[in-house]
N, C-alpha and C positions, 0 to 999 in steps of 0.2 A: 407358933413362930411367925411373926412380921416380918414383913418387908421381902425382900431377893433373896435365894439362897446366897451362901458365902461363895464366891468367886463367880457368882452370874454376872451378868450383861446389864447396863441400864437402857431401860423402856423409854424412847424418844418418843413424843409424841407429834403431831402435825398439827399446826393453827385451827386446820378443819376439825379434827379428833379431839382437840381439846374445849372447840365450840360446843361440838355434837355431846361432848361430856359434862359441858356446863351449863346447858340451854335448859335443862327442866328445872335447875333452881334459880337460873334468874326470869323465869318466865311463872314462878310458884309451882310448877306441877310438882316439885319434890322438893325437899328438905336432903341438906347437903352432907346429914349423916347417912339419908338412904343412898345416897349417890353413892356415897362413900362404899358403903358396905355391896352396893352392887358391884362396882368397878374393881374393889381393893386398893383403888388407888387413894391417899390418906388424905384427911379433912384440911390438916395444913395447907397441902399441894392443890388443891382447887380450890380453896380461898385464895391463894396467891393467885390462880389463872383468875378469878371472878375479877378482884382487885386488877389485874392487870386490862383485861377488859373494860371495865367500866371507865380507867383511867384514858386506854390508849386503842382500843378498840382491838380489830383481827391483827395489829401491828406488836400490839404487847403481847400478843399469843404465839408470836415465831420465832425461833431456837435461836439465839444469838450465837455465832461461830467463834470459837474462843480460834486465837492467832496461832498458837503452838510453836512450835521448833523452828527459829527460821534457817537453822543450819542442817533440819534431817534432811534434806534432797540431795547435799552436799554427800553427808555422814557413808549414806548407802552406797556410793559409788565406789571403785574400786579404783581407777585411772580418771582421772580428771583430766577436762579439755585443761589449755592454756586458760582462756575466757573463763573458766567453770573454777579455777584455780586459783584467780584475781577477784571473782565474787565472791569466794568463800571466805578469802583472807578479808576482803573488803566489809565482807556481815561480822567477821569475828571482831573487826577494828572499831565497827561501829558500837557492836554490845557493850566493848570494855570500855567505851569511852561514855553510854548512858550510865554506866555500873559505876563508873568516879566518879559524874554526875551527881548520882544517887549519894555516893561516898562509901560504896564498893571500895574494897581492895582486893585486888586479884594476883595469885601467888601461882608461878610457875606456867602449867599449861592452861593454869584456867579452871579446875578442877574445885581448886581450893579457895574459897572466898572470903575473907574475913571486913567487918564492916569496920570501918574507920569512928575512931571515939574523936 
């Protein structure tokens, strides 16, 4: 079996970790099926870091932060400030108004999205 067991964690790596894991094929000491088969980590995935390296140097080797939820800080709360009550409504105002931008339709609380023909 490949890859992660089913319901494991995925393996982030560090710029540094991912140099130290690509430095013996772009310097020839290995071939990047032994890399491969040392690490377990698959041939696709460190060809994209090589390619990303050579393109963009230790810049294209570190973890771009995906944006997420801008309402979970809100969500967890149980009692909202006043202040904390006007931003929330304030991120909610702004979303639906990128989303009929886009040509979202948004039905009810929000829940339900249907896209405009």
């Amino acid at each position: 079996m490949k890859g992660r067991p089913k319901g494991g964690i995925n393996k982030y790596w560090t710029a540094e970790e991912k140099l130290e894991i690509i430095k013996p094929i772009i310097s020839f000491e290995k071939s990047s099926s032994q890399v491969t088969k040392e690490t377990g980590i698959s041939n696709g995935m460190i060809s994209n870091w090589i390619k990303k390296y050579n393109e963009q140097g230790m810049e294209g080797l570190k973890n771009k932060r995906k944006p997420g939820n801008p309402l979970a800080k809100y969500s967890s709360k149980k009692n909202l400030t006043e202040i904390e009550q006007l931003q929330y409504e304030n991120m909610k105002l702004r979303i639906e108004n990128e989303r009929l931008k886009k040509g979202y339709l948004v039905k009810g609380d929000g829940t339900v999205v249907v896209f405009k023909k």
